[in-house]
N, C-alpha and C positions, 0 to 999 in steps of 0.2 A: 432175770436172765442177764447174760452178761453180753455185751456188746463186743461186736470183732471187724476188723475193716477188711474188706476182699477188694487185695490192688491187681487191677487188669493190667497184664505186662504183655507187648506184642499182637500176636494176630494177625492173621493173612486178612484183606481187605477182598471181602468179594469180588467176583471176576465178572459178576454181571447186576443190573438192579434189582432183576427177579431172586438172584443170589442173596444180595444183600436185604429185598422182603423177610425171604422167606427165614434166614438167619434172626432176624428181628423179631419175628413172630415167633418161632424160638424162644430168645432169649425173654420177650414178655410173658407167653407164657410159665418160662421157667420162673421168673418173678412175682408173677400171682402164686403161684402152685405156693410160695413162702408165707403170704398171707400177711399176717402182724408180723410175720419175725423181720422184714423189711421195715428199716428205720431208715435209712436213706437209700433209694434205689441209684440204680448206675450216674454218676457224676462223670461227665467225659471229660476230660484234660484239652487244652489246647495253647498252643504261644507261649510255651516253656520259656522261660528265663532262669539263667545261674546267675545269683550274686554272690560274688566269691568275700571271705573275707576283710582285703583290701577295696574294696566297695565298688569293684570292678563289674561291670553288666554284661554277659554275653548269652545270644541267643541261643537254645536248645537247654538242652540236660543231660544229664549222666546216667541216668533210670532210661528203659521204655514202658513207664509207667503211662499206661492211658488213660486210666480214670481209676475208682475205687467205688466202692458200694460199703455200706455198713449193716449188720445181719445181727439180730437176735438169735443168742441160742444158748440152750441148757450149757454146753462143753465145748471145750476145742475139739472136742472129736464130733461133735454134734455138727458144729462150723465144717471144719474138714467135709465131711459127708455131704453136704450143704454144696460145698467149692466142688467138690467133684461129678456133681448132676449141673453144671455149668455148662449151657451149651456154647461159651466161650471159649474153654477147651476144644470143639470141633473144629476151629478155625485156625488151630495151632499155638492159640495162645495159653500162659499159664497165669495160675492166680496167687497171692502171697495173701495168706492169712495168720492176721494177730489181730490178738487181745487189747481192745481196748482198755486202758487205764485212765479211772477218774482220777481227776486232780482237787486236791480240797480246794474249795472255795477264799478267796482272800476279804 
């Protein structure tokens, strides 16, 4: 199967903790329901830094990339399908899926 990365961009932040529960238990179970095809579940981002070319450091980013997950699946349409039973979406957030590419070995 071929491997795809799903980048979590945005998202409304719960307006309460029972908010943010119950969105959770959501989103785990949306993550069981995948089974194997889960090869790295949600990875959360935080303390972005930009290094720019001139080797300048400044804080943030240029994405609202929050984190990413990695998904086993027969197709990109298979993925797609996948991305769109994301109960991440309810929160107003969207997802960005691609194809992972192996790189040969050195």
């Amino acid at each position: 199967m071929t491997q795809f990365v799903f980048v979590y961009l945005g998202g409304d932040h719960p307006s309460s903790p029972e908010q943010a529960s119950k969105h959770f238990d959501k989103y785990m179970a949306w993550l069981s329901s995948l089974g194997d095809a889960v090869v790295s579940p949600t990875i959360p981002l935080k303390d972005t830094h930009t290094v720019s070319p001139d080797g300048t450091i400044r804080e943030g980013g240029s994405s609202a990339m929050s984190g990413f997950s990695i998904i086993k699946a027969d197709s990109l349409a298979a993925a797609l399908a996948i991305a769109q039973a994301c109960p991440f979406l309810e929160i107003g957030g969207s997802l960005e899926v691609s194809e992972l590419m192996q790189m040969p070995v050195q």
